[in-house]
N, C-alpha and C positions, 0 to 999 in steps of 0.2 A: 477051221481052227478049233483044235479041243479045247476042253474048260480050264486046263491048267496054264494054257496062253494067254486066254484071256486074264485069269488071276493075277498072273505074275507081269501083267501091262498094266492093271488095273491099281496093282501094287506100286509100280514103279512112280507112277504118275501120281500117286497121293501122294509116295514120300519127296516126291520133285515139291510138290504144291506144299508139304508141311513145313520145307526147310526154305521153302522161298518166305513163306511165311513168318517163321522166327528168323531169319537174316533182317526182317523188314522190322522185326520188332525189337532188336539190339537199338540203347538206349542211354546217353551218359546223364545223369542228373548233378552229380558234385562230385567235386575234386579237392582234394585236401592233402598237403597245404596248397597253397598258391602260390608262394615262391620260396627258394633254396638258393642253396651254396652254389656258387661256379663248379663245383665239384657235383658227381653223380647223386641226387636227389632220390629218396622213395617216396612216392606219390601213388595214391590210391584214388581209386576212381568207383565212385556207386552209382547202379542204374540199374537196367533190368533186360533182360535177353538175353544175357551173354552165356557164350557157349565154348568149356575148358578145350573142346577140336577145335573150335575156330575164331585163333587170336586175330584180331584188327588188326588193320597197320595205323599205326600212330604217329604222329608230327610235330616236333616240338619248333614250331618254325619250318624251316625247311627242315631239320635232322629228321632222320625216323628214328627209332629206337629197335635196335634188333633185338630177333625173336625171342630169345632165351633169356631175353631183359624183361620181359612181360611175362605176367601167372594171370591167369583168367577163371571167376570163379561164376556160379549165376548171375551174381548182384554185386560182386567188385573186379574191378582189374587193378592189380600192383604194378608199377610200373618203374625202373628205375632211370634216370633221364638221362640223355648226355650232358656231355662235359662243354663247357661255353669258357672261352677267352676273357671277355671280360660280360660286366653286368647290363641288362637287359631286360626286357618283357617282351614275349613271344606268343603268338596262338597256339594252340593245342588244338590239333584237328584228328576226327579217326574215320576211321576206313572199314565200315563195314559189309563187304562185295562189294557191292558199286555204290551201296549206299554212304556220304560225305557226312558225316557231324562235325562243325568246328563251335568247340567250348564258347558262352559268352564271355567267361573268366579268362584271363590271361595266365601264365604262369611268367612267375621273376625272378629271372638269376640276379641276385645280389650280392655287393662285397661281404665279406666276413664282419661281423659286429661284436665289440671284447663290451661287455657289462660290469665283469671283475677281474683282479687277479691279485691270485692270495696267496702266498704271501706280499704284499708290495713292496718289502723294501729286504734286504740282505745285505750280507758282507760284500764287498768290493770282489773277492773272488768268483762270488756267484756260484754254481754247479749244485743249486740248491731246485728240488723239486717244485715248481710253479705250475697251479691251476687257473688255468683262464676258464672264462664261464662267457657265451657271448650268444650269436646266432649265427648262421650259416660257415658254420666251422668244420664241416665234413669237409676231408682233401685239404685240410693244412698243411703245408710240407712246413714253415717253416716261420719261427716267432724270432721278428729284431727287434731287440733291446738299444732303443740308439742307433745307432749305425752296425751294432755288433749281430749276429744272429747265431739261432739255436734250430737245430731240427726239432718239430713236432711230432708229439703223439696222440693225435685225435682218439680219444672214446666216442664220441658219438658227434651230433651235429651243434650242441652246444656245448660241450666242454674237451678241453684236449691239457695236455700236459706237456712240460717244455722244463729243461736244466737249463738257467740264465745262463751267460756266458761272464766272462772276467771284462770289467770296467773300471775306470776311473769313479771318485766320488762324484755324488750328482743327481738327479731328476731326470729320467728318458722315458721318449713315447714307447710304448708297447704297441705293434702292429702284427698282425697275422696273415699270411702270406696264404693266398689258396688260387691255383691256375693262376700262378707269376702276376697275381693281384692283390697288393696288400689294402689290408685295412685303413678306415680313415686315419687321421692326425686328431692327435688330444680326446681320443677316445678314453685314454688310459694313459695313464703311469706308473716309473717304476721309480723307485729309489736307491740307490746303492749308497752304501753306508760307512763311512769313517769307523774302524773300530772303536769302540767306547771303553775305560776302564772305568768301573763301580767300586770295586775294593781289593784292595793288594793286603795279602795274608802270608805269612806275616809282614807287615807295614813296616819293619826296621831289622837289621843285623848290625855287626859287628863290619868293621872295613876289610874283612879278609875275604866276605864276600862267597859266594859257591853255597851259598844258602836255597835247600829250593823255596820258591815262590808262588803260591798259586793267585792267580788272576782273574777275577771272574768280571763279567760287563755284557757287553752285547757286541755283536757283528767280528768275533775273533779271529771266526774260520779263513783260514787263507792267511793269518799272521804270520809273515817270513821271520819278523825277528821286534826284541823286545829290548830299548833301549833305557840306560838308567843315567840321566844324563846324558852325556853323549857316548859312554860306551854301553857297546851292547849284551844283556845275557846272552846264554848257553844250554844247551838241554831243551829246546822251547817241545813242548809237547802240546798240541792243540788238543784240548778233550771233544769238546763242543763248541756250540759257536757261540754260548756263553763262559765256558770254564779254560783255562790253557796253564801247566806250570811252566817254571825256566827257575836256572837259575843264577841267581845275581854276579854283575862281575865284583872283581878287587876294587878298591878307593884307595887316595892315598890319605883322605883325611875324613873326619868326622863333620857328615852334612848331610842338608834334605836338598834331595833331589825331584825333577818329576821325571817318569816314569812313563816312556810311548810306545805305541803297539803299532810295527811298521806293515803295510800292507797295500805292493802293487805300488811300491815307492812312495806312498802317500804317509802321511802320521798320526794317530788320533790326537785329541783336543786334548790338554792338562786342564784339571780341576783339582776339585778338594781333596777328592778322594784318587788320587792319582801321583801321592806324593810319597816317598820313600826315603827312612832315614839311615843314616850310615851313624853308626855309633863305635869311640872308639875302646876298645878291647884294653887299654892302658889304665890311665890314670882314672877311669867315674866308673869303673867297672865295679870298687869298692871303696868307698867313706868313710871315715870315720867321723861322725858328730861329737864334739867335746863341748861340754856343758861346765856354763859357768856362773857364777851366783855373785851377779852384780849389783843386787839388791841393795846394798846396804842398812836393811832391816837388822835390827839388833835382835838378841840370840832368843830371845823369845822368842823366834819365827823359824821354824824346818821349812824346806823345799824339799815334798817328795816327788818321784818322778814315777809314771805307770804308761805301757805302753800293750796293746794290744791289734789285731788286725781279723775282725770276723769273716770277713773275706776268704781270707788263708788260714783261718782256724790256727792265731800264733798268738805269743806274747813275750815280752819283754822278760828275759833271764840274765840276771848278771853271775859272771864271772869273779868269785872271791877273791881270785889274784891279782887281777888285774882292772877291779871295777870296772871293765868294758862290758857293756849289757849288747845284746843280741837277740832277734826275733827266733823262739824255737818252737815246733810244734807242739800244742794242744795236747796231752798224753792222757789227761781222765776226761771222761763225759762232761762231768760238773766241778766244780771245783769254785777258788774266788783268785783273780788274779791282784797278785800283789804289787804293793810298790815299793821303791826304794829310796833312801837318803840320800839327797845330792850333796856331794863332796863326800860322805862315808863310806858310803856303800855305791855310789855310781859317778861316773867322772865322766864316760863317754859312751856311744851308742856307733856300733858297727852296722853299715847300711849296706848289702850287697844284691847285685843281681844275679848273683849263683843262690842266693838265698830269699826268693823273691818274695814280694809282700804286697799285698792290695788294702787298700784307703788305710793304712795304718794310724791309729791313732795314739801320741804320745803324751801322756796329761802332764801339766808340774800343778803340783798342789800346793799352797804357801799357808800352812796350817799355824795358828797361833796356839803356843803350848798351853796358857794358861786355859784354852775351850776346851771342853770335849765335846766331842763330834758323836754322827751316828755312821760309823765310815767302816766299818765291816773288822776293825784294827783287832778285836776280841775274836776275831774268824780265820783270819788269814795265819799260815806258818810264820812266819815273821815277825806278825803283828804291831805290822802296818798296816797303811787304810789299802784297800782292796775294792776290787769288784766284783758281783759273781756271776757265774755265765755257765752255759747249759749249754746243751748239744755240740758238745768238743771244741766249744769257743763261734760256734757259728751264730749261738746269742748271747750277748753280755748283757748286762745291766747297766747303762751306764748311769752316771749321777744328772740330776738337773741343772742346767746352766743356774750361772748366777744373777740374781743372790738367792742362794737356798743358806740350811741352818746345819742341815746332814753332812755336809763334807766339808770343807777347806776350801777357801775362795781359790780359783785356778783357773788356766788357761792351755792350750793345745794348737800341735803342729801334727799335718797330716803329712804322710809319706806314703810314695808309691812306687817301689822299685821292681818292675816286670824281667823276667829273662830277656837276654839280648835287648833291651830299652835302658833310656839312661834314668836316675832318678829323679822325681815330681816327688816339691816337696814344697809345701806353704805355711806360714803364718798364719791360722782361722782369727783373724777378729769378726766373725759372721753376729755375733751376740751382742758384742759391745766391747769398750776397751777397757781389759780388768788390771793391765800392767802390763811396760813392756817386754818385747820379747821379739828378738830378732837373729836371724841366721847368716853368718857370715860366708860370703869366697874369699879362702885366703889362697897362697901361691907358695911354695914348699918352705919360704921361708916365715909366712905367716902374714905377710900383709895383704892390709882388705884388699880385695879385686870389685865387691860389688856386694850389697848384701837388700835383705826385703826384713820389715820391721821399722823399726824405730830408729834414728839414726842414733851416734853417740851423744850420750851425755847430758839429754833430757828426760827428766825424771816424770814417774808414774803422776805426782805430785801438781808439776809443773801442767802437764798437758789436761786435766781434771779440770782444774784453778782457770783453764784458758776457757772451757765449755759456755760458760755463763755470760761472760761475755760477748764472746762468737755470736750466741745466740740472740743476744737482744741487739748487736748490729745489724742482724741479718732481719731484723722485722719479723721476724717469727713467732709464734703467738706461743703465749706464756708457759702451755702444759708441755713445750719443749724441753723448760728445765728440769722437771719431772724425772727426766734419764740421768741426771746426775744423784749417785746417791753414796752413803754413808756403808761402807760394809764392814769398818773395823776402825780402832782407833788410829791406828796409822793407814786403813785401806780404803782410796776412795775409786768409784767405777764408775763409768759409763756403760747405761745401757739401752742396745737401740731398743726405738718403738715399735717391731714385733713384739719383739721380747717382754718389756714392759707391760703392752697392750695384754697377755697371756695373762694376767694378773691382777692389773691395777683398771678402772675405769677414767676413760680420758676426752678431753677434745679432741684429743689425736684422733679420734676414731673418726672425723667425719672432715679432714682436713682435703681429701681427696673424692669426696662427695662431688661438688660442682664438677668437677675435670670427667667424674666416671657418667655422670649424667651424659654429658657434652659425647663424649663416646660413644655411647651405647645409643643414643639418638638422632644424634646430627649427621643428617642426608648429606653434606655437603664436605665432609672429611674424604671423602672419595679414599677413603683407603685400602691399601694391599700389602700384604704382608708374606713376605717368604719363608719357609719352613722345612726344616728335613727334616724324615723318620727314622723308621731300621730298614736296612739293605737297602742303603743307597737311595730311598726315597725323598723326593726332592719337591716340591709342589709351592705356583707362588700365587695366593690363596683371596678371588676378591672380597672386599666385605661388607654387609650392607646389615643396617640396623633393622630389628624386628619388633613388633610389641607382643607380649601375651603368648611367648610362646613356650606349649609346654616342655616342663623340667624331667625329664626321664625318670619313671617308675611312681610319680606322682600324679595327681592333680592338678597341682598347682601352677600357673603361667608366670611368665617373667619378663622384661626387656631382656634382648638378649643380641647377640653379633652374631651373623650367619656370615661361614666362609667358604667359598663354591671354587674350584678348579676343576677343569676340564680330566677327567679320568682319576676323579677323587670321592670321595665321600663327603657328602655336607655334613659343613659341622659346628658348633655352638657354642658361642662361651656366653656365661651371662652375668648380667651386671651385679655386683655384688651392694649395691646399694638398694635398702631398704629388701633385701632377699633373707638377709637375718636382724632380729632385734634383741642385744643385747642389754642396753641402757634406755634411760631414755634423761631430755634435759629439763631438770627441774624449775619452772618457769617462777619459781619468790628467790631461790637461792643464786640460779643463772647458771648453776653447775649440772655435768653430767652425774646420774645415778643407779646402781643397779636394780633391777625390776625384782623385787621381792613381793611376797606372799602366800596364802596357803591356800589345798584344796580340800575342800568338803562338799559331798554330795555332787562331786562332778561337777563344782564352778571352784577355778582360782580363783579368790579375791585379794584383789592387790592390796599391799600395805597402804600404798599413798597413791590417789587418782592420777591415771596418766593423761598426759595432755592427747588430743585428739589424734595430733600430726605424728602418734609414733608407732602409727603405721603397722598395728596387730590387723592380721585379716584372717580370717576365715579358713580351714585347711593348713594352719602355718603348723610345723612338730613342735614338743614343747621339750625340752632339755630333762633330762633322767633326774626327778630329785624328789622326795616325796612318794607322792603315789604316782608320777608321771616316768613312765616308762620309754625310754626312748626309742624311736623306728613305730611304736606303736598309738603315742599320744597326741591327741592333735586337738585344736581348738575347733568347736562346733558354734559358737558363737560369740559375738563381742559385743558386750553390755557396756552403755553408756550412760551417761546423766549431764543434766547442764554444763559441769566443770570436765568431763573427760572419761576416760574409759577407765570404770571403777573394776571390773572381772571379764573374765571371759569363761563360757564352757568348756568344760575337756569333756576326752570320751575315757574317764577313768572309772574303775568301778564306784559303784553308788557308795556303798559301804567304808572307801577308804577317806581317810582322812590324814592332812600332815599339817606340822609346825609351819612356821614362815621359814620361808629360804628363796634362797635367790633363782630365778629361772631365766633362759632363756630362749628364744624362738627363730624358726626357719623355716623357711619353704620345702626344704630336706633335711633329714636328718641326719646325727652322728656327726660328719666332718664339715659341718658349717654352721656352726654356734659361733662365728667368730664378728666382727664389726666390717665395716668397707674397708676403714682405715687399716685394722691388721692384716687382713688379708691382701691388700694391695701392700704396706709395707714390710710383711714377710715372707709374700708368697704362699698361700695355703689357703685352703675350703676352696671356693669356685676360681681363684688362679693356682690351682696346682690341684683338677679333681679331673682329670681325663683317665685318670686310672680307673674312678668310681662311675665315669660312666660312660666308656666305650670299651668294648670285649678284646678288640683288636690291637696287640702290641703296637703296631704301627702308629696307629690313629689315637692312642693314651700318648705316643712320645710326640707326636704330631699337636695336639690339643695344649700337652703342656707345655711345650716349648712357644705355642700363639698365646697361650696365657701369661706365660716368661715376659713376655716381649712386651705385652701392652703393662704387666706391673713394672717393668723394667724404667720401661717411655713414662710411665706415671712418676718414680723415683727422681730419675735423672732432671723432670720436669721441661721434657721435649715434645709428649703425649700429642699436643694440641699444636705447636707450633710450625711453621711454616709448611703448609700442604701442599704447595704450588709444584714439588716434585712427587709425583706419583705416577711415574713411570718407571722407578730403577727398581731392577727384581731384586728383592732381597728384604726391603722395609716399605715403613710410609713413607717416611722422608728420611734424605740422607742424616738427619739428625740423631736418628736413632742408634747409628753407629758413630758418630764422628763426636770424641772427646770435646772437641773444643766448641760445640756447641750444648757441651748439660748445662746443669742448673743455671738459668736462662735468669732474669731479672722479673717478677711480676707473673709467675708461674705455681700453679701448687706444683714442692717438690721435695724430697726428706733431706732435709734442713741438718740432721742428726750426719747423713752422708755426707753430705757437702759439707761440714764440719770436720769429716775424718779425712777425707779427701786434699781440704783447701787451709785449715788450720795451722800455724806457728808458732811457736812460741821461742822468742829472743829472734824473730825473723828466721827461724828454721822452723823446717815442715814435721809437724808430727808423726807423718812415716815419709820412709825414704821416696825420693822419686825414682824415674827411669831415665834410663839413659838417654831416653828420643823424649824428654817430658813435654806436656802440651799443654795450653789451657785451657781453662771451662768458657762457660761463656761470659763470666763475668772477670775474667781476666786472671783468673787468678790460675798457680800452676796445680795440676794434678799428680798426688803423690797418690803411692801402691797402697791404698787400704783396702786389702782383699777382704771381698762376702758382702760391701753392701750394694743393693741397689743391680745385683747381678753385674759384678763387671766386667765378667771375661763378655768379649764381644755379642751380642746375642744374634748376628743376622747370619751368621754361617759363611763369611767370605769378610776376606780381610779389606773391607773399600776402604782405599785410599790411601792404605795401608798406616792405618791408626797405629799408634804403640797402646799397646797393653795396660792396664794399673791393678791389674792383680797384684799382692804381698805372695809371690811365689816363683821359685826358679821351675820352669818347666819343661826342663831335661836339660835347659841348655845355660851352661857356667860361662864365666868370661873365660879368655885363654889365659894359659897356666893356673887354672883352678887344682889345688891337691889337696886342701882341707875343708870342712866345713864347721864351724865356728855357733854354738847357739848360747844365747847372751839375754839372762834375765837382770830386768835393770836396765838402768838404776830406778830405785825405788822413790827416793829420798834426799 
């Protein structure tokens, strides 16, 4: 044998020995994962030996995995698995030559596992993109919604995608289907969803109807048809699955209807905002208001009349020929709007909605000739009293309620006539009652239908003369009589205690102290309150009392109400007692007094020592007067002596000094210089400041509407009373809506309302009632004295369906209404 025989034997035989040798040393150390979908699996395997010629044979169970299903690298093998019927754990055996490894780890086919799906709820129609998020989701053919199903489209082994199919409303399981094996039960849920409507734009037409309509809400998609009443619009156009227009059918009369979004034969839910009015095109399209001077004041006395609307940048123009005045536009920047003489120069007021106007305001002024005024009369073209207003009437000036010395004692009706809407027009006695004045419905040939105001034939005089009485029956404490005063030799007024409180210092102020304490502290009121914002937001709010909590952009803590809803913003109202200190009570005289005194060297010192309990602390702003500037002044400390707190520091410069004048103090500054009392009874500083301290339109109309409601419950004198109902969404207790439970017996409650309200004189009510009248709680009936006490309903839903006592027609007349009638008087 020559030498290249032997080499190439020699050769042969070591690579036999080398390869038996790494066949022996192929090696599985870990496998990952460990178990997968019924569907084909990629599963990697790390070890050592492997060699990319020569793939093992592998077992998952009995299967083997063919060749082209397996990649072989030194140190991993890929493997993709078969397909398994249903769920299991199997061996993993390999096969390398003759050599057997079976894994200690099992591998496990598993059912499909859903963790999310997002969106979970849609329109009834469904065919909306859905993401499920789960486990062993490779090889979904197929996701039921219900009983219903969708083909899948797996991305990967945890998320696939699926178009719901069309359902009924309701709650169904989501299951996912892989090798004709679905997922468990109550893994998941779906929802499908009744359309909703949030807001119908425009909210009213005319009965001819073909008006389009847009409709915005939730779960639209798929809306076949949109019903007004029971017949249906036209044109329906679905944008999205929140937006859809149509348009309205014909009526044959003038009404509100609701308003339903049909889908899959199903119908959404009517609410508030789901209401549509039919207005008719005839007779309220346009008014005329004729004005009449029932006063009976002798000639000493003009009635001027002035009417404006900043809103609509308009004002009141009469017509030379025909003394019919009419809202026109705004023609200079600046200017002074003037007024007219009733019965001279104006007789009546055309009200239309082809000429539309917002919060219109219409003054009468009852000017005695022998005064002169500071009324603008030497300004105006006319010269008559006037007003003056800038930026093309979008601001006026207007005059101070009564009693001021600048203008003519007066009173005012607001009107609000929108395109296609009917006219909103009321009576304001919000201030107090300066004289009558009431609106009549007549019928074409002139007889009343219904009017808001004063009924006939009780004079200014009469109902005055009844207050003082009223009041010492009612056990009412004495600074009630206070709102009756003197404004002229034949003029006498009422006026409520905001109003008063703006000026005069009172016991008023602390009438509703005990009741806000009880509020703002007591665990056991378990109260909830409901509240809606802008677009449709709606939240019913629980509330729990807090101490020391702080006041936004201050220092300073407070008691205060927290109110928490589920996908809402917490939010705060706080109590308005002892948060500002305007008075304090003179403890030789027994009366309330203003806090007067001067600063020097950076200490006020008070005129006369205040008693201990009035509640100056530390950090409180001090009201703009002297050297004390406000937003920037604040007490650094409070000096006492045996008898009470003689001064307190400011952070004023060293240098200034001022005379005595009156101060007062607050936790915040600017817009709560006010008492508990006024601000609970006219609504302002911490109940009406969610402007001043939330950035969010929503959450300012949100806050003051919760602040509405509890000065409302304080007024009416229901606040506190029966809690036992604290389940119905909308209030604390049904009380706070239901007329026939106000001003309760043994209650703080504004004494001054339930005067205007419940008051007679010769056994007639000092303003007119309603048609549906009701009683208070103390029996008595309730007449329309619009503005106090907030009477238009505060909870947002008409429970129980209360009647009304606003002094206001609000779009809707009795039938055969053709005229409207406004009637000052009688005086005297």
């Amino acid at each position: 044998m020559n030498a290249n025989y032997y080499y190439q034997t020699i050769t042969a035989v070591c690579c036999l020995i080398a390869c038996t040798i790494q066949l022996n040393a192929q090696k599985v150390t870990s496998m990952s994962p460990t178990s997968g979908s019924l569907y084909t699996n990629t599963v990697k395997f790390k070890g050592s030996g492997f060699s990319p010629s020569n793939k093992p044979t592998i077992l998952f169970g009995k299967v083997g995995v063919p060749s082209n299903n397996i990649t072989v690298d030194s140190n991993l093998i890929t493997v993709k698995t078969p397909k398994v019927s249903k769920p299991q754990s199997v061996d993993v055996t390999f096969l390398f030559g003759s050599k057997k490894q079976k894994l200690n780890t099992k591998f496990t086919f598993k059912l499909p596992t859903i963790t999310s799906v997002s969106p979970d709820s849609t329109a009834l129609i469904g065919n909306k993109k859905i993401t499920i998020k789960g486990k062993y989701l490779s090889g979904a053919t197929t996701v039921k919604f219900g009983s219903a199903s969708s083909p899948a489209s797996p991305l990967n082994d945890s998320i696939i995608t699926v178009k719901n199919p069309t359902q009924k409303s309701g709650t169904v399981n989501v299951r996912v289907k892989v090798q004709g094996k679905l997922s468990k039960k109550n893994e998941a849920s779906f929802t499908y969803c009744l359309p909703e409507i949030k807001k119908i734009s425009p909210d009213s037409s005319s009965v001819k109807g073909n008006k389009l309509i847009t409709i915005k809400g939730k779960y639209l998609s798929g809306v076949q048809a949109i019903n007004f009443g029971t017949k249906g619009g036209t044109n329906i156009n679905v944008q999205s699955d929140n937006v859809l227009t149509v348009k309205n059918p014909t009526v044959s009369k003038g009404q509100t209807i609701n308003v339903t979004a049909i889908s899959q034969s199903q119908s959404s839910k009517t609410n508030v905002n789901s209401t549509f009015k039919y207005l008719s095109n005839k007779s309220d399209s346009i008014y005329t208001l004729s004005l009449k001077n029932a006063t009976k004041l002798s000639s000493n006395y003009k009635i001027y009349v002035l009417g404006y609307s900043t809103n609509s940048k308009k004002m009141l123009k009469v017509n030379p020929t025909t003394l019919k005045a009419s809202f026109e536009d705004i023609k200079k920047s600046s200017g002074y709007i003037e007024s007219y003489e009733l019965g001279t120069e104006i007789t009546s007021i055309e009200l239309s909605n082809t000429n539309p106007i917002v919060g219109a305001r219409i003054y009468f002024f009852v000017a005695n000739t022998s005064k002169t005024y500071k009324d603008n009369s030497n300004k105006t073209l006319n010269k008559n009293l006037g007003f003056s207003y800038s930026n093309s009437g979008a601001s006026v000036s207007q005059v101070a309620n009564p009693p001021q010395q600048a203008f003519p004692h007066f009173s005012y009706i607001e009107a609000t006539f929108k395109k296609d809407k009917a006219l909103y027009i009321d009576v304001s006695s919000v201030d107090g009652f300066f004289f009558p004045l009431s609106i009549i419905a007549q019928d074409k040939n002139g007889t009343e239908l219904d009017r808001i105001g004063q009924p006939a034939n009780i004079t200014s005089k009469q109902i005055t003369a009844s207050y003082k009485p009223f009041i010492e029956n009612s056990n009412a404490i004495d600074a009630y009589k206070d709102l009756y005063q003197n404004l002229d030799s034949d003029i006498t007024a009422l006026i409520n205690p905001g109003l008063y409180l703006q000026k005069n210092i009172s016991e008023l102020e602390t009438v509703f102290n005990d009741a806000l304490n009880t509020i703002f502290t007591s665990t056991t009121l378990n109260m909830n309150i409901w509240q809606n914002g802008t677009n449709s937001f709606q939240k019913n709010y629980t509330v729990t009392p807090v101490q020391n909590q702080p006041f936004p952009n201050t220092n300073n803590t407070h008691d205060a109400l927290k109110f928490t809803s589920s996908g809402s913003k917490t939010l705060y109202v706080f109590n308005p007692v002892d948060f500002a200190i305007v008075s304090y009570k003179n403890p030789t005289t027994n009366t309330r007094q203003a806090i007067t005194g001067s600063i020097k060297n950076k200490v006020l010192t008070f005129t006369n020592t205040l008693p201990t309990n009035t509640k100056l602390v530390e950090g409180m702003y001090v009201s703009s007067n002297g050297c004390a500037i406000d937003g920037k002044t604040q007490i650094t400390k409070v000096n006492t002596n045996s008898k009470g707190i003689v001064s307190v520091n400011v952070n004023t410069k060293t240098k200034c000094s001022s005379p005595t004048l009156p101060y007062k103090f607050a936790k915040a500054p600017t817009q709560y210089y006010y008492s508990p009392g006024q601000m609970t009874f006219a609504g302002i500083g911490l109940f009406a400041d969610g402007t001043f301290r939330y950035n969010s339109k929503n959450y300012q109309t949100v806050v003051n509407g919760i602040e509405n409601q509890i000065s409302t419950a304080l007024n009416r004198g229901i606040a506190l009373v029966e809690y036992e109902d604290t389940t119905s969404e909308g209030h604390t207790t049904k009380n706070w809506a239901d007329e026939s439970k106000w001003y309760p017996n043994n209650q703080p409650q504004n004494v001054f309302s339930y005067f205007m309200h419940t008051a007679k004189v010769n056994g007639q009510h000092i303003f007119s009632l309603p048609k549906n009248k009701v009683t208070s709680a103390k029996g008595d009936y309730m007449a329309k004295a619009y503005g106090f006490a907030y009477d238009e309903n505060p909870v947002g839903k008409n429970i129980g369906k209360q009647p009304q006592v606003p002094s206001e027609f609000s779009g809707s007349y009795p039938k055969g209404t053709k005229k409207l009638k406004l009637i000052l008087g009688p005086w005297k």
